[in-house]
N, C-alpha and C positions, 0 to 999 in steps of 0.2 A: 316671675321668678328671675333672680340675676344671678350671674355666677358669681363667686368669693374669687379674691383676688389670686388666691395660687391656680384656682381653674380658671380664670383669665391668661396668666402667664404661660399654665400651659397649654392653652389652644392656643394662644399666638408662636407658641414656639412648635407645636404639632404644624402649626398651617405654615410656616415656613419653611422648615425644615422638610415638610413632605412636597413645598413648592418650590424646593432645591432640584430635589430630585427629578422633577417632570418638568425642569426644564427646557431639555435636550429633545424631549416630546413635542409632535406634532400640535399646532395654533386647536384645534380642536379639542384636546385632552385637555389644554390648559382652560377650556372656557368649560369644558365640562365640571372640571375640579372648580373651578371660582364661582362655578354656581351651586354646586353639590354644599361644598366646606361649610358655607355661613348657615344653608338649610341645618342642616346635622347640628352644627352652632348653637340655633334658636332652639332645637326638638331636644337638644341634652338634660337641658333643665329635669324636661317634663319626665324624660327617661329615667332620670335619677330617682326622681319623687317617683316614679311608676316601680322601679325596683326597690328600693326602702319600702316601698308598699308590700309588695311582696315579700319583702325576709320577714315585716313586722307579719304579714298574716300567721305566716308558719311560725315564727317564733311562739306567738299567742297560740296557736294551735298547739304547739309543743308544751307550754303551760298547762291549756286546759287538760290534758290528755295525763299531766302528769298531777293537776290537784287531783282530777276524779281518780286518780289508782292512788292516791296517798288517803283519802279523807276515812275508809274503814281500816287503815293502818292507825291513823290516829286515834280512832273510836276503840282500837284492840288499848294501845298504852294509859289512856284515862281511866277505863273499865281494868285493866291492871293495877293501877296507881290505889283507885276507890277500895277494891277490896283490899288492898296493904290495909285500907284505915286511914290511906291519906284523904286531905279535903279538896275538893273538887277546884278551888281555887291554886292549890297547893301543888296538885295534878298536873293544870294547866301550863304551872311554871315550869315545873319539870320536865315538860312535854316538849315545851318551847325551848328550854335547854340544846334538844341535839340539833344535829346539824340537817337530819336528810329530810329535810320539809321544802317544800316549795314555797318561792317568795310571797304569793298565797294566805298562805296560811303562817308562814311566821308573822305576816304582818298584823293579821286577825289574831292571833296569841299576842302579841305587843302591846297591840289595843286594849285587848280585855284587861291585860298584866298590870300595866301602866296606869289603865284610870282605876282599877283596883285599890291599887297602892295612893292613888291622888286622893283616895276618899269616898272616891263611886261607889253605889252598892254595887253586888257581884248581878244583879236582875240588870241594873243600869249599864254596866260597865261591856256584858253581852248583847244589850241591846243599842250600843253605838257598833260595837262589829257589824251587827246585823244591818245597821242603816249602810256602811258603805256602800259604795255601789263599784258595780266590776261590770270589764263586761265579756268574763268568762261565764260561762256556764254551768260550770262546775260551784260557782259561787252559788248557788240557790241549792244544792245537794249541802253545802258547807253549812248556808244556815238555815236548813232544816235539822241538821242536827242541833246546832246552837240555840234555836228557838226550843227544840225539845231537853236540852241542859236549864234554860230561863224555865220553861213551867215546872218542869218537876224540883228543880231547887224551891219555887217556890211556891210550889204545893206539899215539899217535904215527903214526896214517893219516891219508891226506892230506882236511886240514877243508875244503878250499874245494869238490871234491867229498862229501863227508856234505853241507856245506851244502843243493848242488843237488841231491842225493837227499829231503832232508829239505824243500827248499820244494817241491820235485813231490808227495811225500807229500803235506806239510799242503795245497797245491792242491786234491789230489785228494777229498782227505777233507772239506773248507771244501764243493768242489761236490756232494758227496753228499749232503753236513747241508741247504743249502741246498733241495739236490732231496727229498728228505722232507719237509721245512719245509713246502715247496709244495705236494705233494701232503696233505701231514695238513691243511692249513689249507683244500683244498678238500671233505676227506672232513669235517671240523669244519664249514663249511657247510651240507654235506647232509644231516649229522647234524640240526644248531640248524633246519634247514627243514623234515626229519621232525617235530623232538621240537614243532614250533609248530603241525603242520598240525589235532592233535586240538582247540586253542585256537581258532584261526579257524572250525573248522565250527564248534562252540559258541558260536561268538558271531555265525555267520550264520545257524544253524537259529532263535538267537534273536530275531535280528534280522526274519526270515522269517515264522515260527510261535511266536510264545513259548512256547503251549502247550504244545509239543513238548519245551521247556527246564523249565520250569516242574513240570514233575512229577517233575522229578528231585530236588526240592527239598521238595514238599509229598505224598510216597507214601513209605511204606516202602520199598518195593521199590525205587522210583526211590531214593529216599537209599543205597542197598544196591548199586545199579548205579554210583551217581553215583561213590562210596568206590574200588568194584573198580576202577574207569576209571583213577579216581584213580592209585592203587595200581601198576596197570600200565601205566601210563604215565611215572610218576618211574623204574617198574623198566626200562624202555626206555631211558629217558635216559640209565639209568647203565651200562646194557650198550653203547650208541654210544658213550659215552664212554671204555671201556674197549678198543672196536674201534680208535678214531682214535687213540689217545694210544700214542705209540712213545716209547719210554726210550732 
């Protein structure tokens, strides 16, 4: 990864302007700082791509969290639309009309809208939404309703009903995920509380007795016990981790 030329210009003017200052400083700060500056230099990249990582998670989390609380909002306006007498294609647009939908599902409305109007049948034109692929989660709740608008359009049974079967479903199923959510985030807890507790007495016993710490470092045997701890210790971690994590 390389930096772009404005983050070029301004490390060079960060690293001079702060080796203005420590000038007047002792031969030794200045060797600290000339070796430190360039480290930091190389690792920025990674940091940057590591934080953009991070806003992307949460943002996507903020997404998912906002299609699953919109998609039986949507399922209430179509099942409204239907019993006017409007048609379900007719619904759709209307639906896509306002504004408080998530990017989601307007996109999924535009789709279906669009190849509609291109000529698509109404069977066809839901089941290119349906192929999208996302990788929220909330997407497989979205076309489970949308596969259930494809069959009954076209088996010609009554949609405003599928509807309400199909928002009680996605309900039902929204509450469950939510309720594993919960509980795996409290078993990930007491996971990360186990896998820490070997760290804190190590660093209390040293705190305590160093001697006690200390041989694990300067004895065969202690480097030999130090290793195994080691060893089964990362091997615990990754069996809690395989305990908590539900697919």
């Amino acid at each position: 990864m390389n930096l772009t030329t404005n983050e070029f210009y301004l490390t060079a003017i960060l690293f001079i302007s702060n080796f203005m200052l420590i000038l007047q400083k002792n031969i030794d700060i200045k060797k600290i700082y000339l070796a430190i500056f360039p480290i930091l230099t190389i690792f920025y990249p990674y940091a940057k791509k590591f934080y953009i990582h991070i806003l992307s998670t949460l943002k996507l989390k903020q997404e998912e969290k906002r299609l699953i609380s919109e998609i039986p909002t949507l399922i209430d306006f179509l099942s409204a639309y239907l019993k006017a007498g409007v048609q379900i294609s007719e619904a759709m647009t209307l639906v896509a009309q306002k504004s408080l939908w998530s990017p989601t599902i307007k996109r999924i409305l535009f789709i279906i809208i669009s190849s509609y109007q291109q000529g698509m049948s109404f069977q066809e034109s839901i089941k290119k939404a349906i192929d999208i692929r996302s990788s929220l989660l909330g997407k497989r709740h979205l076309n489970y309703v949308l596969n259930a608008i494809q069959l009954s359009h076209q088996n010609g049974s009554n949609l405003i009903r599928t509807l309400n079967q199909a928002k009680e479903k996605t309900k039902s199923s929204i509450f469950i995920e939510q309720k594993i959510k919960v509980l795996t985030a409290q078993m990930q807890l007491q996971a990360t509380i186990i896998s820490c507790v070997p760290i804190i007495l190590f660093l209390i016993i040293y705190y305590i007795s160093p001697s006690h710490i200390t041989f694990f470092f300067h004895n065969k045997i202690g480097n030999i016990l130090f290793i195994l701890s080691l060893i089964l210790n990362i091997i615990g971690i990754f069996f809690l981790k395989r305990i908590t994590k539900i697919e």
